[in-house]
N, C-alpha and C positions, 0 to 999 in steps of 0.2 A: 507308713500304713499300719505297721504293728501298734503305735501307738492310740488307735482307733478303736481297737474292740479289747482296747486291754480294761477298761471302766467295763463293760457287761461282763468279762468274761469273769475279772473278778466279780460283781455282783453273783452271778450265776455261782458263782465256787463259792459263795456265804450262802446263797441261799440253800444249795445240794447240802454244803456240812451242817446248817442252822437243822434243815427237816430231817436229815437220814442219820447223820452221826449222834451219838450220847454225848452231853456233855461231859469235859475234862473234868469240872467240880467232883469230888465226893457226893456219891447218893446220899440223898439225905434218908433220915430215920425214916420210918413208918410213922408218919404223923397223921393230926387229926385232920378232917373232911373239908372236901376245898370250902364248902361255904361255910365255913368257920373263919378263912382267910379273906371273906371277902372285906371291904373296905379298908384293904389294907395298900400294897403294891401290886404290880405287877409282877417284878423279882421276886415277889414272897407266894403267891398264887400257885405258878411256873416252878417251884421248886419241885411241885410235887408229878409228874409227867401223864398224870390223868386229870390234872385239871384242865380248864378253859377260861382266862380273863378275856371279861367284855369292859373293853377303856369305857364305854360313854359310861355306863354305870357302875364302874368301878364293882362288878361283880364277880367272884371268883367262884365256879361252876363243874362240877363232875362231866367229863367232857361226853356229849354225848354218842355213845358207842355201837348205835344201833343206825344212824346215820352217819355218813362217808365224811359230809361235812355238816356244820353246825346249823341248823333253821333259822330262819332270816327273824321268827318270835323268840328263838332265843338269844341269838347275837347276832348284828348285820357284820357280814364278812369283812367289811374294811375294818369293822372294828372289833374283832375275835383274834384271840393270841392263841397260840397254843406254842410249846418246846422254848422259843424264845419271843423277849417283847418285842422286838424289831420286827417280825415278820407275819406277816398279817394273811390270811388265806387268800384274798384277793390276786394279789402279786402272786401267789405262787399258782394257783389256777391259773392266771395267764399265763405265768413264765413254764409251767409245765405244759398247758396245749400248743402253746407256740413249738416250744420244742419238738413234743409229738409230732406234731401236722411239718415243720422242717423234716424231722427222720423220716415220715411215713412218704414226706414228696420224692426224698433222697432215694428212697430205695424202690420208688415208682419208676421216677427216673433211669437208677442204674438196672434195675430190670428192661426196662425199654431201649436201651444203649445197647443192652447184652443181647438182646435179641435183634435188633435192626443189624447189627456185627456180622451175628450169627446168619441171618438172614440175605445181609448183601455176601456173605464169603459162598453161600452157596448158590446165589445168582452167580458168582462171576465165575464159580466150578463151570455152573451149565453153558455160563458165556465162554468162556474157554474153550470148554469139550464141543461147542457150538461152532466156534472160528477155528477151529480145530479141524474140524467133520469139512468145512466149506473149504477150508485152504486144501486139503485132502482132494477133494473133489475138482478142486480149480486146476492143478496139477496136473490130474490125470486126463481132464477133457483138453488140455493143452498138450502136455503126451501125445491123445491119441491125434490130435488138429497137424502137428507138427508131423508124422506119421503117415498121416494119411496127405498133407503135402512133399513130403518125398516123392512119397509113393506118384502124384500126381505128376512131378514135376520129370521125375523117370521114365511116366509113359511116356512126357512131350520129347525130351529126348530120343529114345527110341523113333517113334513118328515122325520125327526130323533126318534119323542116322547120327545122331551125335551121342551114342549111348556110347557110355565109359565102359569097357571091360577092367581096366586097372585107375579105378579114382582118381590115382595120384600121377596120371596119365596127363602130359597138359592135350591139350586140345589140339594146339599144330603140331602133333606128332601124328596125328593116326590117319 
């Protein structure tokens, strides 16, 4: 089963290091303006980490820093590079909401988990302390039942002549 999510999981670990990590290479110089690179590569654009190549046009572009992501008149997303050429904003706007919307269901979830927990442990307090109170009570109204059958069963004696003075008295003695 490991062998199942071990393709996303790696994808998912090139994509996290492509967008959040610096590359290993040597900074390059302070060089000239990405649209001086343009018509060139994609590797040669991307050296510079404020640029933006657009593949269909082979344009290399100051990336635009006023907007989150790129305008569809200046580059359509499947085809806008930025940090490296493999990874294109398409792919990472989905693989980043997917993600969100998993975390954010996860921890919907385990708050709902922690609270239904929380919830049944002090129903089954009140149930407890509930069948608690009723065995209590069951008890005693059988206490007093058994009691007050002595007591009955003492007077029929009496009213017959067969009252015990010593309990442990059998019967054909007296």
């Amino acid at each position: 089963m490991s062998g199942v999510y071990r393709a996303p999981a790696l994808v998912l670990v090139l994509i996290f290091g492509a967008v959040f990590m610096e590359p290993t290479s040597s900074p390059a110089p302070i060089s000239a303006p990405c649209a001086s690179r343009s018509n060139t590569s994609c590797d040669e654009c991307l050296q510079n980490m404020t640029c933006l190549w657009c593949t269909p046009t082979k344009q290399c572009m100051d990336y635009p820093v006023r907007n989150i992501l790129p305008p569809h008149s200046v580059c359509p997303l499947n085809d806008a590079r930025w940090g490296l050429c493999w990874v294109n904003f398409q792919i990472v706007i989905i693989t980043m909401s997917v993600l969100g919307g998993v975390i954010i269901i996860g921890i919907i979830v385990c708050c709902c988990c922690c609270c239904c927990c929380k919830c049944e442990r002090i129903g089954n307090k009140r149930e407890d302390t509930k069948v608690e109170r009723q065995t209590r009570a069951r008890k005693s109204s059988q206490k007093a039942k058994r009691t007050e059958m002595h007591l009955r069963h003492d007077e029929i004696r009496q009213k017959y002549g067969m009252a015990k003075d010593n309990p442990y008295a059998r019967m054909n003695d007296q």
